[in-house]
ZAMARGU-4260 file (C-alpha; in steps of 0.2 Angstrom, whole numbers, plus 5000, padded with zeros to 4 digits):
<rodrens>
0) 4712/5505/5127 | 4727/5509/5114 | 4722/5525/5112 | 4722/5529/5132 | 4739/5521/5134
5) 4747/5531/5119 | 4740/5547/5126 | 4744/5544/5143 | 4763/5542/5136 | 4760/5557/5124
10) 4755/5568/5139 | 4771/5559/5151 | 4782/5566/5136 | 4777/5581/5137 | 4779/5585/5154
15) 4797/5578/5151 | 4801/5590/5135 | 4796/5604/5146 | 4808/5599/5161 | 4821/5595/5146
20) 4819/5613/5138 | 4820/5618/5159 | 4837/5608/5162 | 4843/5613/5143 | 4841/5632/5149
25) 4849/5628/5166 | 4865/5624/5158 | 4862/5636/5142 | 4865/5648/5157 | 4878/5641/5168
30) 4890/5641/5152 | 4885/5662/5148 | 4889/5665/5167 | 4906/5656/5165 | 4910/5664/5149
35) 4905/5681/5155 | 4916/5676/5171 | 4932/5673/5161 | 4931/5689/5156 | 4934/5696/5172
40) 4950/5681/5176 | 4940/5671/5182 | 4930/5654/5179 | 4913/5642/5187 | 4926/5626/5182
45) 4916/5611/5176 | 4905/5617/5164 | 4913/5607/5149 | 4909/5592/5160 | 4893/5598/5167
50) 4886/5600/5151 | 4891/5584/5143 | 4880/5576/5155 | 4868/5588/5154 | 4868/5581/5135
55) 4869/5564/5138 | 4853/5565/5151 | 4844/5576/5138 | 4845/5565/5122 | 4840/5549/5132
60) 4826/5557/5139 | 4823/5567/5123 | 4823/5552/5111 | 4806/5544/5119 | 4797/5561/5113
65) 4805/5562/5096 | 4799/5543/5092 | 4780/5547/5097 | 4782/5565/5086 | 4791/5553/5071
70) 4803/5565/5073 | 4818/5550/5070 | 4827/5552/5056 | 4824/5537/5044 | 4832/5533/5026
75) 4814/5530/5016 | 4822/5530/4998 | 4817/5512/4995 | 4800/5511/5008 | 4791/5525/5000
80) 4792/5516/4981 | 4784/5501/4990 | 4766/5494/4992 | 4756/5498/5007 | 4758/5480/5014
85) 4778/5481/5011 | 4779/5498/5020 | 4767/5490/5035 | 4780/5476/5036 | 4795/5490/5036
90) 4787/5501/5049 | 4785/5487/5062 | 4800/5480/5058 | 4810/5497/5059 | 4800/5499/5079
95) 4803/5481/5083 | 4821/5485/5081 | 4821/5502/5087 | 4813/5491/5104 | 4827/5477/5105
100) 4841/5490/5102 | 4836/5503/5114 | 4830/5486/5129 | 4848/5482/5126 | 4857/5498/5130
105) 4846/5499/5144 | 4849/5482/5149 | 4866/5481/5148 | 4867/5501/5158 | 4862/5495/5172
110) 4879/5485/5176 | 4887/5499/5173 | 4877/5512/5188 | 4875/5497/5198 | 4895/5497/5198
115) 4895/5516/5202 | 4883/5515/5214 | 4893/5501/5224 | 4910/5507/5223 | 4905/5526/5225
120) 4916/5530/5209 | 4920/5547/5205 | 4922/5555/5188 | 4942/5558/5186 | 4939/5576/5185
125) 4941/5592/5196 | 4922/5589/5200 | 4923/5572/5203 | 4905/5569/5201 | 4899/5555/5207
130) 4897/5543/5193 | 4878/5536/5199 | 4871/5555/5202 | 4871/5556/5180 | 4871/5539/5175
135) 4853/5536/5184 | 4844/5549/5175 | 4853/5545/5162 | 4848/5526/5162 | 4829/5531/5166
140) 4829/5539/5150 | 4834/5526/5140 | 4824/5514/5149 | 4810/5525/5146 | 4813/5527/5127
145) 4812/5507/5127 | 4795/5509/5135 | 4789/5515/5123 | 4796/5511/5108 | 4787/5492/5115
150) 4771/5500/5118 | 4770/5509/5099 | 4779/5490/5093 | 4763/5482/5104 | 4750/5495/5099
155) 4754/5496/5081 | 4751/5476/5080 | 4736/5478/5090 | 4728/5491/5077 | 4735/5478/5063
160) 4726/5465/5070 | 4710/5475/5072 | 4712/5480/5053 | 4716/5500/5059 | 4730/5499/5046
165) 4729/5517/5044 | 4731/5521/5062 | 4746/5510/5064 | 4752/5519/5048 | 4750/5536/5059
170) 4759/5528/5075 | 4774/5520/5068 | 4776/5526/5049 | 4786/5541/5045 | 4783/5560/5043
175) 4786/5567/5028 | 4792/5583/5025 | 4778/5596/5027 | 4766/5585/5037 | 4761/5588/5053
180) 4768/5572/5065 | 4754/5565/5076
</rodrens>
């Protein structure tokens, strides 16, 4: 049943990195037609601000992937001159944390659309974007990366329990350089 679930969220991601790369082309080109615009005396307008949300929506969407790839960034200096049972400990500790801290953004986000949403507040911009339209996406994100930075947390102490220590090496460890994430 682990093994369903952590695919199902592997192929889930995969779908979003493709609407990611999608989106990140979308602006990649809305910036190259203003550029080429202003050439001419003339400009799109926004595209600094379009762009930063653009960003925002892609890295909290984009983190969720890069945890199930182990493509986060950890310091391993003392991990990887410990014992196997120290670096088990490490790894579900460094998830379990990765877990609370991401649940807490994402918890305390939502006050901050709900506010948006209710007074209809606008960005103080030439655009004046409404402030919900990019602060939902960009919530969903993170309150997809915590989803699944539980279900790893959850999974990997499953497979611990099971005694698949190997496995929840492969799901919550790290990548080292040269090896091929999962």
């Amino acid at each position: 049943m682990i093994d369903e679930i952590l695919r199902g969220i592997a192929a889930v991601n995969r779908v979003i990195i493709i609407g990611l790369g999608v989106l990140l082309w979308g602006g990649v080109m809305i910036v190259l037609v203003d550029i080429t615009l202003r050439f001419f005396g003339s400009s799109l307008g926004g595209t600094d601000e379009i762009s930063g949300y653009l960003m925002a929506i892609l890295a909290a969407w984009g983190m969720g992937y890069t945890l199930t790839v182990l493509g986060h960034i950890r310091i391993e200096a003392l991990r990887d001159r410990m014992g196997e049972n120290i670096k088990l400990a490490l790894d579900v500790l460094a998830i379990a944390s990765v877990a609370v801290v991401v649940t807490l953004i994402a918890v305390k986000g939502w006050p901050v659309l709900e506010r948006s949403w209710l007074s209809d507040s606008r960005a103080n911009t030439p655009l004046e974007t409404l402030l919900w339209t990019v602060q939902l996406p960009w919530l969903l994100g993170w309150t997809w990366f915590a989803l699944v930075a539980w279900v790893q947390f959850i999974a990997a102490l499953a497979l611990i329990v099971q005694g698949k220590r190997a496995r929840a090496f492969e799901l919550i460890g790290t990548a080292n350089e040269g090896q091929t994430p999962p």
